[in-house]
N, C-alpha and C positions, 0 to 999 in steps of 0.2 A: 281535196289535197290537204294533206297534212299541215296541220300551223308550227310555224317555226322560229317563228320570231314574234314577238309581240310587242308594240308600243304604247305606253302608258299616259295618259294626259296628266299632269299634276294634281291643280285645284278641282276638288269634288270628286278625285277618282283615288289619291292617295295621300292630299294634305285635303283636310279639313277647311273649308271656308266658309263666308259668309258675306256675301256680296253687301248686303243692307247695313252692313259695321262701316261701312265709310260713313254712308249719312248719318245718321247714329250718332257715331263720331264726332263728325263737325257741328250737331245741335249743341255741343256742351261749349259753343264760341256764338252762341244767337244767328246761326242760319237751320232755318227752317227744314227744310229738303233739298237733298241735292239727289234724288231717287228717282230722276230723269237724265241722271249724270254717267251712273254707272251701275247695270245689274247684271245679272245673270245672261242676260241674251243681248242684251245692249249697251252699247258703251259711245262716248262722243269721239270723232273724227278723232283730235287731241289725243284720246287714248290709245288709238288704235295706231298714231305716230308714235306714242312714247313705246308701247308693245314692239314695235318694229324697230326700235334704236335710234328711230329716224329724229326723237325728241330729247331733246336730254334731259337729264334729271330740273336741273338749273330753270328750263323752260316751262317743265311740266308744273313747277311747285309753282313759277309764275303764271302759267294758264291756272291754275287751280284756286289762286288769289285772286283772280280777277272773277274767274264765275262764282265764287264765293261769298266777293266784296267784302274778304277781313286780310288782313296786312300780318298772316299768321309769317312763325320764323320758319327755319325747311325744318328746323325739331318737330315744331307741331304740325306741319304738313307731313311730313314721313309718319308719325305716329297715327295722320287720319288714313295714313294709304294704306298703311301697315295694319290698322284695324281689321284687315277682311280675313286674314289668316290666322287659323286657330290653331292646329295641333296635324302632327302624324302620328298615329295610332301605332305603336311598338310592334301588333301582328301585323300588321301590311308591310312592315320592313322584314321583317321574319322571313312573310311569304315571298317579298321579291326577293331574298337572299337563299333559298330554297327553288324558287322557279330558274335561276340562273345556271342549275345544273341538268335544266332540260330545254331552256330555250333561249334563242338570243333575245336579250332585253333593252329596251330604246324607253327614254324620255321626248314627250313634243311637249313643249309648256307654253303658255300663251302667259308671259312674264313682262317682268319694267325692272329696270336697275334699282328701283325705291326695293319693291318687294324682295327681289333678288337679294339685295346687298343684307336684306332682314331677317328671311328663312336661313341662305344657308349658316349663320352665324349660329342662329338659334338650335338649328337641328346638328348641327357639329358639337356643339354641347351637349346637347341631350343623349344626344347615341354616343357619343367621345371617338366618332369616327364618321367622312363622309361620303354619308347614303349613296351621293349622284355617281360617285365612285365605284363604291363597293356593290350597288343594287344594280347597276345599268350597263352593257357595254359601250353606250356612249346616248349624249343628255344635249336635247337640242331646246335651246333657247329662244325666243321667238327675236328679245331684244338684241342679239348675237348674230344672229342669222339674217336676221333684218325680214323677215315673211313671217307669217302667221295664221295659224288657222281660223276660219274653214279654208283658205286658198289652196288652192292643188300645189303649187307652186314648192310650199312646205315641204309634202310629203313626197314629192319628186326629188328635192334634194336628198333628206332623208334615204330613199330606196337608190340612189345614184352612187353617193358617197360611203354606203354600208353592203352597196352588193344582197340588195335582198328582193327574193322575188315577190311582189306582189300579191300572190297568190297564195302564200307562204305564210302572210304578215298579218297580224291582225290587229287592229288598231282600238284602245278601250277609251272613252269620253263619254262624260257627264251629259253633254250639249251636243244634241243630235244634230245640229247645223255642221259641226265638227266633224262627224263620224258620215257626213252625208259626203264632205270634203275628202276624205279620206278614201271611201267611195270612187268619185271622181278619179285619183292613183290607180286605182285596179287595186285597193287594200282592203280585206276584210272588215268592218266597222260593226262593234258591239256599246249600243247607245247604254249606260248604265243612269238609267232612270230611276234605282231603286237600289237598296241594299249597299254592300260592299264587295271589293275584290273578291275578298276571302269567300264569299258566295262561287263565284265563278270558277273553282277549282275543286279536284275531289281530294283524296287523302292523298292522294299519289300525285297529285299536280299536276294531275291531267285538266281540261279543260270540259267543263258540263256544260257548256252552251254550244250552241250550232254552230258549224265551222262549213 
């Protein structure tokens, strides 16, 4: 069956990240590692409540002072959280403003009010117009939403509230735990372990990978 909609994961699939900038980060305050805290495949309870909304910013800066053991201000905590986010690359915004005239387009981001409140400030500047807007027919949040992937839970709302069939959908993520999730919905899942979007499509913005 034809794909018709596509849903895009944010970090590692259209904004640039790097998980290891948090710890990084917080050595330049005399802690050693915190790279048990948060990576790529794994993150603490703590995060996975702030990702859900369920934490608030206020709590997370103080859960993050205490595993820490520095008496940092929420500046300098915001600056360590914010460390992981690097850039959006100007073609990937191109190509989802191009892909928008052949398929319906969806965000699922696995986000925190820190990060949130930091990209879109930054990427409103940069493009002088907002992406989640202009690139998406609509942008789901994990901290909004209050669910988060891999949970099926997510991508039920998602297919519920947008009217889109499963079968239809296909869903792009960094973290095959995600796409395995995603799965679970009855949604197409393309694990991008390698390369860029801009791989995944031809001149014509059709899609080259199996469907």
């Amino acid at each position: 069956m034809q794909i018709k909609n596509i849903i895009f994961d944010l970090g590692g699939v259209i904004y640039d990240i790097r998980y290891e900038n948090l710890s990084d980060s917080i050595k330049k305050y005399g802690v050693s590692d915190l790279s048990g805290f948060y990576t790529k495949n794994f993150q603490t309870h703590e995060m996975d409540l702030f990702e859900k909304g369920l934490l608030s910013a206020a709590e997370y800066r103080d859960y993050l002072r205490k595993v820490s053991g520095l008496q940092l201000s929420d500046a300098e905590i915001d600056d360590v959280v914010n460390a992981v986010l690097l850039d959006v690359p100007k073609e990937r915004v191109a190509l989802l403003l191009a892909l928008r005239h052949k398929y319906r387009l969806f965000l699922f981001s696995n986000t925190n009010e820190i990060n949130y409140n930091c990209f879109t400030e930054r990427l409103q500047k940069k493009f002088g117009f907002d992406i989640f807007k202009e690139c998406f027919d609509h942008c789901y949040f994990s901290q909004l939403m209050h669910e988060r992937k891999p949970e099926k839970a997510g991508f039920d709302i998602i297919l519920k509230e947008q009217h889109l069939n499963p079968e239809e959908t296909l869903f792009i993520d960094d973290i095959l735990a995600n796409v395995e999730g995603a799965r679970k919905a009855g949604v197409k899942g393309h694990h991008l372990s390698e390369g860029s979007i801009l791989d995944l499509f031809d001149e014509g913005f059709n899609l080259k990978i199996e469907q």
